[in-house]
C-alpha positions as CSV (number, residue, x, y, z in Angstrom):
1,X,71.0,-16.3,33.8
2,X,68.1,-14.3,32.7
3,X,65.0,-15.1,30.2
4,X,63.6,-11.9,28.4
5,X,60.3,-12.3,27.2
6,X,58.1,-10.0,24.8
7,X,54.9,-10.0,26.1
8,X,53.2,-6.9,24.2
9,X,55.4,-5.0,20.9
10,X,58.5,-3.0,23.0
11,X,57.3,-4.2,26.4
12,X,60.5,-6.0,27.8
13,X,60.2,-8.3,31.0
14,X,62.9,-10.2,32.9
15,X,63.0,-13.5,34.7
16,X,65.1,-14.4,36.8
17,X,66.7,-18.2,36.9
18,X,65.5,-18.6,40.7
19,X,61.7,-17.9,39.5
20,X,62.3,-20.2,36.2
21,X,63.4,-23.2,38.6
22,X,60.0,-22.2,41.2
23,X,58.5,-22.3,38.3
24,X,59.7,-25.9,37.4
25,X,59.0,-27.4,40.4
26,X,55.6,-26.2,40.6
27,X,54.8,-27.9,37.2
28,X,56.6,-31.2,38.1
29,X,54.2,-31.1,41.6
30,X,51.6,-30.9,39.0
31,X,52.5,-33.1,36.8
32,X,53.2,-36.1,39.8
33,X,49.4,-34.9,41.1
34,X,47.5,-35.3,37.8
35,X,49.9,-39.0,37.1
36,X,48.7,-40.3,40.4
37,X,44.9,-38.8,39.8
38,X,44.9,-40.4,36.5
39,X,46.8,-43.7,38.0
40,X,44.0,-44.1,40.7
41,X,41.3,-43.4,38.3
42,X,42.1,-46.0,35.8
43,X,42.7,-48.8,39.1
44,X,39.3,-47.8,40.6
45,X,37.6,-48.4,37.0
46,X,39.2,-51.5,36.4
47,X,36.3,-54.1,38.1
48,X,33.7,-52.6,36.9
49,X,33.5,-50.3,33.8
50,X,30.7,-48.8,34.4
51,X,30.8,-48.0,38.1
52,X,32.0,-44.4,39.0
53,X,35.4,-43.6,40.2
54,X,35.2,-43.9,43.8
55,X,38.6,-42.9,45.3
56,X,39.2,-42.9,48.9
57,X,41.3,-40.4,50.9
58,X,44.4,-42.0,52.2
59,X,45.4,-40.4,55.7
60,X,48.0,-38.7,56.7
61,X,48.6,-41.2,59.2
62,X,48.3,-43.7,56.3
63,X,51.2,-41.9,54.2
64,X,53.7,-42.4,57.3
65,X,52.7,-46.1,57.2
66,X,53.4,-46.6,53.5
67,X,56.2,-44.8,53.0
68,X,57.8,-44.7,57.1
69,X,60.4,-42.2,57.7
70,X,63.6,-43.0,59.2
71,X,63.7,-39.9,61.6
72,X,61.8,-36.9,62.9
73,X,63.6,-34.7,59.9
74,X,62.8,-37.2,57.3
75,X,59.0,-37.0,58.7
76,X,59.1,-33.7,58.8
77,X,59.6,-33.4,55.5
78,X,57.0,-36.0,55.0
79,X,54.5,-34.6,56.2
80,X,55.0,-31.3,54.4
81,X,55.2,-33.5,51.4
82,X,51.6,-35.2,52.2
83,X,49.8,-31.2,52.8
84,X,51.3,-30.5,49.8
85,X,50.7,-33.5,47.2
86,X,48.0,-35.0,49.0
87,X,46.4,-32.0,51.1
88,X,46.1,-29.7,47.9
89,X,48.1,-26.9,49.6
90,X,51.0,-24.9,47.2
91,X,53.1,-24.3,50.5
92,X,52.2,-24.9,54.6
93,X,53.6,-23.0,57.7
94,X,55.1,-24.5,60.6
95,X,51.6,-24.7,62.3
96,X,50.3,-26.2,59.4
97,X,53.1,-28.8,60.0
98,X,52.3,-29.2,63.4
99,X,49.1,-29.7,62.7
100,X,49.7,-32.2,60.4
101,X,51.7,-34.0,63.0
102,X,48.6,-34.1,65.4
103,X,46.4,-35.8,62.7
104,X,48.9,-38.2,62.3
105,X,49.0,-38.6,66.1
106,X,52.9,-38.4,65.5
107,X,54.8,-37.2,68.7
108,X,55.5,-33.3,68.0
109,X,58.8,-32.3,67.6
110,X,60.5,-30.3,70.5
111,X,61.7,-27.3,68.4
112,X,59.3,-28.1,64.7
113,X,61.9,-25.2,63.6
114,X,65.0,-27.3,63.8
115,X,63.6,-29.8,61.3
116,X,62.4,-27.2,59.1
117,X,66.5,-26.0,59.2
118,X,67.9,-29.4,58.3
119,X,65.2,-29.9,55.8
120,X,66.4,-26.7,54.0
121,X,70.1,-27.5,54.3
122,X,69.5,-30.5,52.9
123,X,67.9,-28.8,49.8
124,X,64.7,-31.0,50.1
125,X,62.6,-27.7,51.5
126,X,62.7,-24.2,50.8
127,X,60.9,-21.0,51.9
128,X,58.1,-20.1,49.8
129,X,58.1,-17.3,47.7
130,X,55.1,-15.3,50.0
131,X,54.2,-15.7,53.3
132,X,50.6,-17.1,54.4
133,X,48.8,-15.4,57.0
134,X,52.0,-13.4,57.5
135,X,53.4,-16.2,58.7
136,X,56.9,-17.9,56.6
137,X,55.7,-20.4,54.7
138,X,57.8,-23.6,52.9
139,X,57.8,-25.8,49.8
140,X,59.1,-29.2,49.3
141,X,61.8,-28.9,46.6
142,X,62.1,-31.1,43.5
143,X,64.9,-32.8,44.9
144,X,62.7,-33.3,48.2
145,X,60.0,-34.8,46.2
146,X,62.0,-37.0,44.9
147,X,63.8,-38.3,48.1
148,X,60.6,-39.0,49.5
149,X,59.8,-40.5,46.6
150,X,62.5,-42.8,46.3
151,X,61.8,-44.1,49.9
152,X,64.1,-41.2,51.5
153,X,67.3,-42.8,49.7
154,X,69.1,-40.2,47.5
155,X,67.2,-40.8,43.5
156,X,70.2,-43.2,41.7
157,X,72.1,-41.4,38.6
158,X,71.9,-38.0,40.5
């Protein structure tokens, strides 16, 4: 399926479905960043009206703790999850991953590649649109977001 949208008088452009569903998951990322924002704002005020919102960084470290992966796919994904939702990046490398593994003091994986692999058959990671620093770069998929979300259990009713 195609949109067609009329963005100046006889000036005809076409999107494509596959950009249309980017396009969706970039807004629900959004919209999950500015919830929790907004969540931890309101929390942090709640003691003392007056005082500023002070929020505190949680670590990557921290994420694995609170919300543990069963396996070194399911932190893989993880992590990619954190850099994105928590590190403010729109997509990360496999360096960037490993990386992220370091600062987590997590054991690297053997072959980081592999888990990227199963975390794209398993739909919960794609590769982004354009590469960063000419290197491939990946996004965590709705669907990923959500399985991380609900604990790494598949979301009920779906």
């Amino acid at each position: 399926m195609t949109v067609i949208c009329n963005h100046k008088r006889n000036n005809m452009t076409t999107i494509p479905e596959s950009k249309l569903d980017e396009i969706l998951v970039a807004i629900k990322s959004l919209e999950m960043r500015v919830a929790r924002i907004e969540s931890s704002n309101s929390q942090t005020n709640l003691g003392n009206p007056l005082s500023p919102a002070v929020t505190k960084k949680l670590s990557i470290k921290e994420f694995l703790l609170e919300t543990p992966p069963g396996n070194d796919v399911q932190r893989t994904l993880a992590i990619g999850y954190f850099l994105e939702t928590r590190g403010g990046m729109a997509s990360f490398t496999s360096a960037e991953l490993e990386k992220g593994y370091r600062d987590a003091k997590e054991t690297m994986p053997t072959n980081i590649g592999v888990n990227i692999k199963r975390c794209i058959g398993h739909g919960h990671m794609m590769e982004a649109e354009e590469k960063k620093n000419n290197k491939t770069a990946y996004v965590i998929t709705r669907s990923g977001e959500q399985f991380v979300a609900a604990g790494y259990k598949k979301p009920s009713g779906g």
